[in-house]
N, C-alpha and C positions, 0 to 999 in steps of 0.2 A: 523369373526372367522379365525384363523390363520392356512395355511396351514400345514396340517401335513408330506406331500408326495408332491412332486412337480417335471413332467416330463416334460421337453421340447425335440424336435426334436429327439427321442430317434431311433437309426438305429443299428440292427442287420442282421448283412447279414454272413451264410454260402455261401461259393465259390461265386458262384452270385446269388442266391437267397436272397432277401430281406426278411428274416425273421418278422424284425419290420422295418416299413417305415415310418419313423419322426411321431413318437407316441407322442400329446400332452397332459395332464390334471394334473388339482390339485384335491389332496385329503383333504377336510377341518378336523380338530383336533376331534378326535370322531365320525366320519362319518362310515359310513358302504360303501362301493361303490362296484360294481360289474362290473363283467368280462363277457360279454358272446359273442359266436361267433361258428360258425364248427366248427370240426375237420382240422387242420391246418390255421387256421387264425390268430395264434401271439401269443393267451390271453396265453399261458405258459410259453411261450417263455419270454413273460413283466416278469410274476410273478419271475423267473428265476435269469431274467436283474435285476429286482430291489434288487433281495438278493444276486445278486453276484456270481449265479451258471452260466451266463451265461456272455460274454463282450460283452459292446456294444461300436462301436467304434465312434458314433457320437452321440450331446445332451447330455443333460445334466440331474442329477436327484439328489434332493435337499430333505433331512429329517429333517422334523424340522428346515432348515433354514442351514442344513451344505451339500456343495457341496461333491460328488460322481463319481469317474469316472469307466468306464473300466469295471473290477471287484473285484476291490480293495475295502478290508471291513477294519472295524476295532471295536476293543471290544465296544467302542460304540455304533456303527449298530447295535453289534448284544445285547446289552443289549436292544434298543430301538424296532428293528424289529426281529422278529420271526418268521418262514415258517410250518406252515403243511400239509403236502406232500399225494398226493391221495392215496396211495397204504399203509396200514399200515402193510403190509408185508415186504415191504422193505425199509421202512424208519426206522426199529428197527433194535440194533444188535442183531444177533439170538443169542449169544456164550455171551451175557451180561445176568446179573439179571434188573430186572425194580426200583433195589434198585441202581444199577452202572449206567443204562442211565440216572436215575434224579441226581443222584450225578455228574459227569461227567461237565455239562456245572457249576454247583455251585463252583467248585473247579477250574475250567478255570479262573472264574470272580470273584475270590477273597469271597467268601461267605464262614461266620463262623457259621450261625448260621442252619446248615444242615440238623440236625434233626427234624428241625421247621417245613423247608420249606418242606422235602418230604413226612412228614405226613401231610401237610396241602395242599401240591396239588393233591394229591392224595386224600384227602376230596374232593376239588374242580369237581374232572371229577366222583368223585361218587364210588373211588374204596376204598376198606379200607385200613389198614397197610396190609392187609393179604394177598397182590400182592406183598409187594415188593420185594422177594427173589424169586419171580417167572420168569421163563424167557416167553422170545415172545412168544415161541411154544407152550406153556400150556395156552394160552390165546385165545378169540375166537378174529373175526375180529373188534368189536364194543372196546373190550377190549382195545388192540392197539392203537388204534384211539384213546380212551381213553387217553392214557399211554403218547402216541404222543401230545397229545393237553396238556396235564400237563407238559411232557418237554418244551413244545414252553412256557409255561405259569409260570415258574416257576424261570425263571431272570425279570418274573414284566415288560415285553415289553408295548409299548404305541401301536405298531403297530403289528399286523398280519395280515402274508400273508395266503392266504388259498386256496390250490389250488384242486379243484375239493374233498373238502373234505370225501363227502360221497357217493362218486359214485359207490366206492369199496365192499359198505357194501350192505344187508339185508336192502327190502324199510322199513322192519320194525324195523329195527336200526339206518335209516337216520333222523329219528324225533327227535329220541332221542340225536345223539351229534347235530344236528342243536342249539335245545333246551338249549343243552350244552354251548354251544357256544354262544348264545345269553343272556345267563346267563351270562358268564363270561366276556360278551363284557359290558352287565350294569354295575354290579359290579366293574368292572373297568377301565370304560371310556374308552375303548381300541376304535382306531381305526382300520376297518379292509379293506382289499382288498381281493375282492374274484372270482376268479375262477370259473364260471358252464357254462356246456351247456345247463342246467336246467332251463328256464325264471322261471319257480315256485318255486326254490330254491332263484334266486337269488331276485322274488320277494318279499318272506318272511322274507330276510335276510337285505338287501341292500333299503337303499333311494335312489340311484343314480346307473346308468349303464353307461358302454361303451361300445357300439356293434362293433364289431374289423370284418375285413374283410380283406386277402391276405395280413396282414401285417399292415395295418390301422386302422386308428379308423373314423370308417362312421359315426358316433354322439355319443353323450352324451346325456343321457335322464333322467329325474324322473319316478324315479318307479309308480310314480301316473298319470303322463303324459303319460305312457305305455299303463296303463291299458285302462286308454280313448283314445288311438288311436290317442294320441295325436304327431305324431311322423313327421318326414321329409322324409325317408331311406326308399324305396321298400325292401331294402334286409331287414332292421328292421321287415316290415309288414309280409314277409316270416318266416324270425327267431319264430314271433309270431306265427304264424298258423301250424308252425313243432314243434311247442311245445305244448305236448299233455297237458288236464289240466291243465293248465295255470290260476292261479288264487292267491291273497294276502290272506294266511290262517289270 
């Protein structure tokens, strides 16, 4: 299976702290993989590096087989990867309609056929046409989230990024975009990278982890090789036991 996402030596350092410290792995075409680690161990910092919010000044990172440096993007990237951001209070414009954030990147990327797509992604996350002249503030937080995962979803990306998606929400709204999300990842074949400090998120979600630690990546694991203890990493066996209910729904 052919890589979809492909890191080598990847080095972000503010002043002299090493942020990321020659981060390596491949993500295969359709894979789910995941992110997990503390509070300051890197995994944002990557998701970041890889869409271009943050530079990285050494290593390399390869989409689909087209090099990347720095944090230089281009319409391609962003037809191909997509990012949804943990706070969906602030990854919306509050002074927009939800009719102008889905219209917005269509109109960037050359798209004619406008009326199609934002009543049809707007099916997709389960909201009706009856949001889209609504703004942010009239929405609850699941909404957002909502509104946010149909923008990322709605230039047809192959790749999402997803960064601590639902950590922001109601535990009883995080079921439901998970759900969401894993919907939208069958339906289309989307590969995803994601973000938690959640092992039970990211065990429901993800085949494959990377446990990050000060900047590194301490292993790469199967989510089924997790579950049996099957691991190398003391700080892995840690990460497991500070994660409360931990288990593959």
């Amino acid at each position: 299976m052919s890589s979809a996402l492909s890191i080598r030596d990847m080095v972000v350092t503010y002043e002299d702290f090493a942020a990321l410290d020659h981060v390596s792995f491949d993500i295969a075409s359709g894979e789910s993989f995941g992110i997990v680690g503390e509070s300051g161990s890197g995994k944002s910092t990557l998701l970041r590096a890889i869409a271009g919010l943050a530079a990285f000044e050494k290593g390399t990172l390869s989409v689909n087989g087209k090099a990347y440096s720095g944090s230089r993007r281009d319409k391609q990237f962003y037809r191909t990867v997509q990012m949804v951001f943990q706070d969906p209070y602030g990854s919306l414009h509050p002074r927009q309609t939800v009719d102008r954030l889905l219209l917005e990147p269509l109109v960037i990327h050359g798209f004619t056929d406008i009326e199609t797509r934002i009543n049809r992604a707007l099916d997709e996350v389960g909201l009706g046409s009856g949001f889209r002249f609504r703004y942010s503030h009239q929405l609850s937080g699941g909404q957002r989230q909502r509104i946010a995962i149909a923008r990322a979803l709605i230039l047809e990306p192959k790749i999402l990024l997803l960064d601590e998606p639902t950590s922001a929400l109601d535990a009883s709204i995080q079921a439901e975009i998970l759900n969401l999300l894993e919907q939208a990842r069958r339906d289309r074949n989307l590969t995803f990278v994601m973000v938690s400090h959640d092992l039970g998120v990211i065990s429901h979600m993800c085949e494959r982890l990377a446990v990050m630690k000060s900047g590194k990546v301490v292993e790469t694991v199967a989510v089924e090789a997790l579950e049996k203890r099957e691991f190398s990493a003391d700080y892995t066996r840690r990460l497991l036991v500070a994660s409360e209910g931990f288990r593959r729904a």
